[in-house]
C-alpha positions in Angstrom: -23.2 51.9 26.3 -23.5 56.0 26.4 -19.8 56.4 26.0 -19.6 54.2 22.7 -22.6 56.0 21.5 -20.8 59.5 22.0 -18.0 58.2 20.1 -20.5 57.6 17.5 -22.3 60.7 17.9 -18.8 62.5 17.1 -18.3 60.2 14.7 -18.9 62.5 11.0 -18.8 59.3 9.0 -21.2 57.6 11.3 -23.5 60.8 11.4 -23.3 60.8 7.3 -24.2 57.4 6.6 -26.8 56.6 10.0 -29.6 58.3 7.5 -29.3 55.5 4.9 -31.8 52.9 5.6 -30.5 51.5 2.3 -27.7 49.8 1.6 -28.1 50.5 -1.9 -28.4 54.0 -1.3 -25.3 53.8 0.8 -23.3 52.8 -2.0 -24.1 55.1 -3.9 -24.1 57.8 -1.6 -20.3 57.3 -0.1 -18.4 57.7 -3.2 -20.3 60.4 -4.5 -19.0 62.2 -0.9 -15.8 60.4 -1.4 -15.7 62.4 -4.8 -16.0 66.1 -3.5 -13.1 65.1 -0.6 -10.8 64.2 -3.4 -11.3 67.3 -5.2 -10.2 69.1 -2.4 -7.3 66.8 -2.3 -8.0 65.2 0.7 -6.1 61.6 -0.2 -7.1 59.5 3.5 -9.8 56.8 4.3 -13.4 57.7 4.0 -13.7 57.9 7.7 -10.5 60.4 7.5 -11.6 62.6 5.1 -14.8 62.8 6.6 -13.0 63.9 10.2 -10.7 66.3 7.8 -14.1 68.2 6.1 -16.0 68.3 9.1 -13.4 69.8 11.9 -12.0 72.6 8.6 -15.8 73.2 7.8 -16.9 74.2 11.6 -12.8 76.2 11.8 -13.5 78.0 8.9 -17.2 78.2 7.9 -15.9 80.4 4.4 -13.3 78.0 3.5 -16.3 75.5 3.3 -18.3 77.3 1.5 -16.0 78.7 -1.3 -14.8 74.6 -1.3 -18.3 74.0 -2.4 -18.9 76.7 -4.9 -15.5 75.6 -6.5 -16.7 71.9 -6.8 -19.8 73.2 -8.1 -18.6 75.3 -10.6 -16.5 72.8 -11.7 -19.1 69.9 -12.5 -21.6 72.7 -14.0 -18.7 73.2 -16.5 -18.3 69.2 -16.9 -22.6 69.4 -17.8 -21.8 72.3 -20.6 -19.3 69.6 -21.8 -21.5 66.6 -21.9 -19.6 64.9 -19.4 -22.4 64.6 -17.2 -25.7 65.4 -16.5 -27.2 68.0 -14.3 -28.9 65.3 -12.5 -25.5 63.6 -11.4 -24.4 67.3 -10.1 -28.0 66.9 -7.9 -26.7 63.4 -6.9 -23.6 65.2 -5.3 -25.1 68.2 -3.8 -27.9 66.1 -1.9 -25.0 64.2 -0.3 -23.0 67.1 0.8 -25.7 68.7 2.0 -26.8 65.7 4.2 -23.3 65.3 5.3 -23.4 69.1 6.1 -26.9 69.0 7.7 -26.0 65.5 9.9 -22.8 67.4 11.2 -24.2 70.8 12.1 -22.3 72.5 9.2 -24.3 75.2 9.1 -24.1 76.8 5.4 -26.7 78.7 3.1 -27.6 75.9 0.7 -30.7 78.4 -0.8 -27.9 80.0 -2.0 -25.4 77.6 -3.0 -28.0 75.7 -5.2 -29.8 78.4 -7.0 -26.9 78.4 -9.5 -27.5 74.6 -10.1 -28.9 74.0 -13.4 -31.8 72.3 -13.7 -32.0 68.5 -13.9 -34.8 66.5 -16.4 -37.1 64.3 -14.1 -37.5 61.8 -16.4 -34.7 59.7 -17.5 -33.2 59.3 -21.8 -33.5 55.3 -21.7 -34.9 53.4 -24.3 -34.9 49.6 -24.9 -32.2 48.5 -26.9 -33.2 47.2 -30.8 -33.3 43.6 -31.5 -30.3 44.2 -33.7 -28.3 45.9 -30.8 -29.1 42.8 -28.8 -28.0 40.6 -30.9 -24.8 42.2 -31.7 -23.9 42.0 -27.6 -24.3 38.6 -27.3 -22.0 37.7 -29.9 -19.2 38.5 -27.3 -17.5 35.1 -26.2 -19.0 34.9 -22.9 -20.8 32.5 -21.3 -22.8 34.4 -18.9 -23.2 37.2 -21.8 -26.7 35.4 -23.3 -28.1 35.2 -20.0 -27.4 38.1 -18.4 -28.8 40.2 -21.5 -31.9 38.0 -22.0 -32.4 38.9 -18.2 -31.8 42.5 -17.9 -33.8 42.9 -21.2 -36.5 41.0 -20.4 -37.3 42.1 -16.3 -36.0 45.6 -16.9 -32.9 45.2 -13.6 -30.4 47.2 -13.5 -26.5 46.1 -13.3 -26.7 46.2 -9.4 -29.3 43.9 -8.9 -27.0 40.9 -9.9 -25.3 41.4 -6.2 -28.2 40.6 -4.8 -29.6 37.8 -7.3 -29.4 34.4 -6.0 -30.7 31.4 -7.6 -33.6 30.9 -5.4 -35.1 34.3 -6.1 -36.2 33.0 -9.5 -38.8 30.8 -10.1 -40.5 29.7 -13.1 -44.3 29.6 -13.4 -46.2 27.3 -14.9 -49.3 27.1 -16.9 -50.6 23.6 -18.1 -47.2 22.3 -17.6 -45.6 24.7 -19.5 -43.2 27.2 -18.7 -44.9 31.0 -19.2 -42.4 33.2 -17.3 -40.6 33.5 -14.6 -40.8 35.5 -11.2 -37.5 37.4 -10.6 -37.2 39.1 -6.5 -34.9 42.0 -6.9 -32.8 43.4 -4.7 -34.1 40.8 -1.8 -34.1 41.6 1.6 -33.6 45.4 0.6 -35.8 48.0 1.3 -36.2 48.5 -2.0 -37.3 45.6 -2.3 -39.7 44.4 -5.6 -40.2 41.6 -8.3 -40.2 41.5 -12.0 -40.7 38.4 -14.7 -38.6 37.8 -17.5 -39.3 35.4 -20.4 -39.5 31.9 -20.6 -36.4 32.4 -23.1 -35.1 34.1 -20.6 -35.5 31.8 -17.9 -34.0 28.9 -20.1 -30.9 30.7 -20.9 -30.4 31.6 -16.8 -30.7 27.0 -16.5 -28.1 26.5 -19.5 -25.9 28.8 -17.4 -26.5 27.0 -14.1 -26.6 23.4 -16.0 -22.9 24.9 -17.2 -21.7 25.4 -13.9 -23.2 22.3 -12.4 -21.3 20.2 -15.3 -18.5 21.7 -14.4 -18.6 20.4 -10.6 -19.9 23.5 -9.1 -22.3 22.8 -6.1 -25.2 25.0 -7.3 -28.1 25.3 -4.5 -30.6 27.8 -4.4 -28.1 30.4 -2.2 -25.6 30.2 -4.9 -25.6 33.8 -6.7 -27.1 33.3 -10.1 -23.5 35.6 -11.2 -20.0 34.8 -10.5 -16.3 35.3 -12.2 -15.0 33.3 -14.7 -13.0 30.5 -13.7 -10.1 27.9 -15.7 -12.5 25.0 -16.3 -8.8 23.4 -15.8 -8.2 24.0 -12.6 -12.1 23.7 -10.9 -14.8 26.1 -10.6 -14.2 27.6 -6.8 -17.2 30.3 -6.2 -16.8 33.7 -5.6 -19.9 35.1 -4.6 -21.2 38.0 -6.2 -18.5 39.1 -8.5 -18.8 39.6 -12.1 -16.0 39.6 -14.0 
């Protein structure tokens, strides 16, 4: 038991993602690392570009450092361009830092983020108009009503749909009726919560699952409320989770 947690210990991937309590933060948090190794033109797994940055950063404390600054430089140029925001550049700096910090890379990060440009804490969104609504679900696709009427209606985000089985919505009732629906997002997460959508809503989620049902799919409440497109032809196979 000690000696496979000192392989872990001197493990840098392990170190960078043990932190994560959130598997949702996780995957956000490895490719945003992922990102920064491929800029320095590391091209190997995670776990190996992880090793590469770690053992070159501790060898050569300046070479990290000037690594970082160059990255940094380069994304604060990609903000003056619109590409993206200054709070995505504070997305990849917290990452590197926290694989820094969980390594022992010892670097002056006072310094290397006063040049950061500062990021709005509140975010552009707005809800789309009823015409720009309209106009989406004109595309030929099935799950297109229902998946805007959702996300428009309980306010999730793309990500939640990997996590969205069937069961995790229920309708509510009033006098028979059918008033809302409770949505659980992100179920058996951390970050964990519900929303409701409308009852419109809610009947364009059955139409979808009456669809699939039709067309011989063995819908129970585990079945992901999502899935890929498939040749009515040739069956209706699940494939959990994917959105194509």
């Amino acid at each position: 038991m000690s000696n496979k947690l000192t392989e872990f210990e001197s493990d840098p991937y392990f170190l960078f993602v043990y932190p994560f309590n959130s598997q949702l933060t996780k995957q956000k948090s490895v490719p945003r690392l992922n990102k920064f190794f491929e800029f320095l033109g590391l091209n190997g797994t995670m776990q190996e570009n992880c090793s590469t940055f770690a053992r070159n950063a501790k060898d050569q404390p300046s070479w990290a450092w000037n690594s970082i600054l160059k990255y940094l430089q380069m994304n604060k140029e990609r903000i003056e361009n619109k590409e993206i925001t200054a709070a995505t550049l504070h997305n990849s700096v917290k990452v590197i830092k926290l694989f820094c910090e969980m390594n022992e890379i010892g670097l002056p990060w006072k310094r290397i983020t006063r040049g950061l440009p500062k990021a709005r804490r509140y975010a552009d969104d707005r809800a789309p108009t009823l015409e720009e609504i309209e106009k989406i679900i004109e595309y030929p696709d099935r799950r297109i009503r229902a998946i805007v009427s959702a996300m428009a209606s309980s306010g999730i985000r793309l990500g939640a749909w990997n996590y969205l089985k069937w069961k995790h919505i229920s309708s509510i009732k009033r006098e028979g009726n059918i008033v809302a629906a409770k949505v659980i997002v992100y179920q058996g997460d951390p970050e964990q919560y519900f929303s409701f959508i409308t009852p419109k809503a809610f009947y364009e989620l059955e139409k979808w699952i009456s669809y699939r049902k039709e067309c011989g799919e063995d819908v129970t409440g585990e079945s992901w409320v999502m899935r890929n497109i498939w040749d009515r032809n040739k069956g209706s196979k699940r494939k959990p989770g994917i959105i194509t």
